[in-house]
C-alpha positions in Angstrom: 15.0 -9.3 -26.2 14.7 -9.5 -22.9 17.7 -8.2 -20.2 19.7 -10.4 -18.3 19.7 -11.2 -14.6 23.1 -9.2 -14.4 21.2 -6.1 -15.8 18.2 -5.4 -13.6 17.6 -3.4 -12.2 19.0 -1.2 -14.6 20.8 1.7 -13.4 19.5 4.3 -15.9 15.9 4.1 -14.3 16.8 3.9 -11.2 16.9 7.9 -9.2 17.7 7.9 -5.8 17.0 5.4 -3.3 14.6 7.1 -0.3 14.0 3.8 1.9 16.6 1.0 2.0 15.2 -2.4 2.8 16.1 -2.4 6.1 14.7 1.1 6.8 11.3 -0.5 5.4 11.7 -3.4 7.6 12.1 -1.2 10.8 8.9 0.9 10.1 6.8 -2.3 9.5 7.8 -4.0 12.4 6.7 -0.4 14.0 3.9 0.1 12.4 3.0 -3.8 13.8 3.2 -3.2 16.8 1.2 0.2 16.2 -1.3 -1.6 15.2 -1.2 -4.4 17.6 -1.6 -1.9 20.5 -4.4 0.3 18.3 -6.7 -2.5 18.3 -6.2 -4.1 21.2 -5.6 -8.1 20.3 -8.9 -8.2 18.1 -9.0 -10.3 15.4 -8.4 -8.4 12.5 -8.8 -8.6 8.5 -6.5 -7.1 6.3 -7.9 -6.0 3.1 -4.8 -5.8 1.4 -5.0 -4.0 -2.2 -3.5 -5.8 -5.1 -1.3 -5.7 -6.4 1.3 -3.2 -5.0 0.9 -3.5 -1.4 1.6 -7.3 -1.3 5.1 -6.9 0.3 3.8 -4.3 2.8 0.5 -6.8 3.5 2.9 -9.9 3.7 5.5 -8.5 6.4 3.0 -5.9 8.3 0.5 -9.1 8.9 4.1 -11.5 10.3 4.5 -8.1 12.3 0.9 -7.7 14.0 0.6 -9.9 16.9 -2.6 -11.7 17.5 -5.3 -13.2 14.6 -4.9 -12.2 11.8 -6.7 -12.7 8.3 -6.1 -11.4 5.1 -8.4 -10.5 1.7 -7.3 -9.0 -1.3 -9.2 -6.4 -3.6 -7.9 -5.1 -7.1 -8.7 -1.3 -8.0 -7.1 0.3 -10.6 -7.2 4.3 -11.1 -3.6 4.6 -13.3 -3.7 1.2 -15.3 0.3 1.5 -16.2 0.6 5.4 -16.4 2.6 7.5 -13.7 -0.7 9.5 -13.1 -4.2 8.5 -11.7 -7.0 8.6 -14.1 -9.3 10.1 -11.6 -11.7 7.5 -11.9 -11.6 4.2 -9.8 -12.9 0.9 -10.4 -12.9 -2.4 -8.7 -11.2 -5.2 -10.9 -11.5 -8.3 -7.5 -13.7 -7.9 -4.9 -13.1 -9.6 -1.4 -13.8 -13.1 -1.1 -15.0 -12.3 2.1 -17.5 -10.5 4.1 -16.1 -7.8 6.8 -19.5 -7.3 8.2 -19.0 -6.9 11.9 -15.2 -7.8 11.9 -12.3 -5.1 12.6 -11.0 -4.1 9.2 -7.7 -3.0 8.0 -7.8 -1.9 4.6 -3.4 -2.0 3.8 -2.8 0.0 0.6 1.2 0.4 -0.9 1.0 4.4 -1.4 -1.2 7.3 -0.8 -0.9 9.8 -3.6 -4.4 11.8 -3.8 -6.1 9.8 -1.7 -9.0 9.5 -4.2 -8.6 5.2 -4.7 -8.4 5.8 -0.8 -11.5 7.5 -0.3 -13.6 4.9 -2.2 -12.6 2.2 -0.7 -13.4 3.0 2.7 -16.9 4.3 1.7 -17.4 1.0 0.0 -16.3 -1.2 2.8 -17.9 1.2 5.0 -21.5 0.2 3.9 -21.1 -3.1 4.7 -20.8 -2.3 8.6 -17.3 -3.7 9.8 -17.1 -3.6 13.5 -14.7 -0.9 13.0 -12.3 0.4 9.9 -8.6 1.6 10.2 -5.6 2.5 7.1 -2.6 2.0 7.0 -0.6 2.8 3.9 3.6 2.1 3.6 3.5 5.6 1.7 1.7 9.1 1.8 2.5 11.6 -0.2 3.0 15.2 1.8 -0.2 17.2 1.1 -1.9 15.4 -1.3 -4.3 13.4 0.6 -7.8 13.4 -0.4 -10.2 15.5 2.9 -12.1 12.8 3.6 -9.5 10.3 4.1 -7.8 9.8 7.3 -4.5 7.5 7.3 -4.7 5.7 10.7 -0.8 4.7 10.1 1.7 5.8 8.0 4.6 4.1 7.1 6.6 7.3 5.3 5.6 10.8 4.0 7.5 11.5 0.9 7.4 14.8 -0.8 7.1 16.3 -3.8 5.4 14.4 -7.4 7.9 12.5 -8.4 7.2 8.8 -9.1 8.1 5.8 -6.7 9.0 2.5 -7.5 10.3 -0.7 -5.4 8.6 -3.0 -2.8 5.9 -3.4 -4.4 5.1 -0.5 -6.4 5.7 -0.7 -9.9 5.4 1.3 -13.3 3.8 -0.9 -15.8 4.1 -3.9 -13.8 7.7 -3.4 -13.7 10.5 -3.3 -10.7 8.2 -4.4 -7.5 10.4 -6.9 -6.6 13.0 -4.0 -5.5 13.9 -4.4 -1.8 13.5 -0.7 -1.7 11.7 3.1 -2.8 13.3 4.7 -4.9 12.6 7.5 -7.2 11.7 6.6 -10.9 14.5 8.2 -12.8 13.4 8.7 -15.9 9.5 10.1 -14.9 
């Protein structure tokens, strides 16, 4: 049976909120402008990783001023689990070539940095004109040492999971405005 409209999302899996909507839409429009400035009116690609950073990708790219396209890639390293497999593998590739163009690879969360790491040695090897990150979350202390985050949305501490704007468990609650802790993980 499936819940009603009335019931979602529903309260009992829902911890506490750690970025309201509009606190999300502040640090994007930030981080925008970040980025505009960073790369100095180039025109950029946005490899934006599918599925949970779609939110982020959508509003950071309306935020960015100047050309701006957009690719998607699918990698998977937790399937629907709370925890990463430790191994990473790419389900879509880009439709697209970022040979000699300025790269933004947009990811929704940073937790060991590993899916992280991977991608930028694989889009690295096909010789962009230069690479940059910039994730909506990174979790404090767990990133991977050969990752560096060119822009961070939020830190958040601790392991606990996160759902909302586009990050999910099980494909579940990514259409939340917000982060909030997973209650029952």
């Amino acid at each position: 049976m499936t819940a009603a409209a009335s019931d979602w999302p529903p309260a009992d899996e829902i911890g506490e909120i750690l970025f309201s909507a509009d606190e999300i839409q502040r640090r994007v429009t930030e981080l925008g402008r970040e980025i505009t400035e960073a790369t100095g009116g180039e025109p950029l690609l946005l490899v934006a990783i599918l599925k949970g950073s779609i939110p982020f990708a959508a509003d950071l790219m309306r935020a960015i001023e100047g050309p701006v396209e957009i690719d998607y890639m699918a990698v998977s390293s937790y399937g629907d689990e709370t925890k990463s497999s430790g191994i990473v593998r790419i389900l879509k590739d880009l439709d697209t070539t970022v040979h000699d163009k300025h790269v933004i690879v947009v990811e929704d969360i940073i937790d060991s940095g590993l899916t992280m790491a991977y991608l930028v040695d694989h889009l690295q090897k096909q010789e962009p004109a230069s690479l940059r990150t910039v994730s909506l979350l990174v979790r404090e202390g767990k990133t991977h040492p050969d990752v560096q985050v060119d822009h961070v949305g939020f830190e958040i501490p601790g392991p606990a999971f996160v759902i909302g704007y586009g990050l999910d468990l099980a494909q579940r609650f990514r259409n939340l405005p917000y982060v909030a802790y997973y209650a029952k993980g």
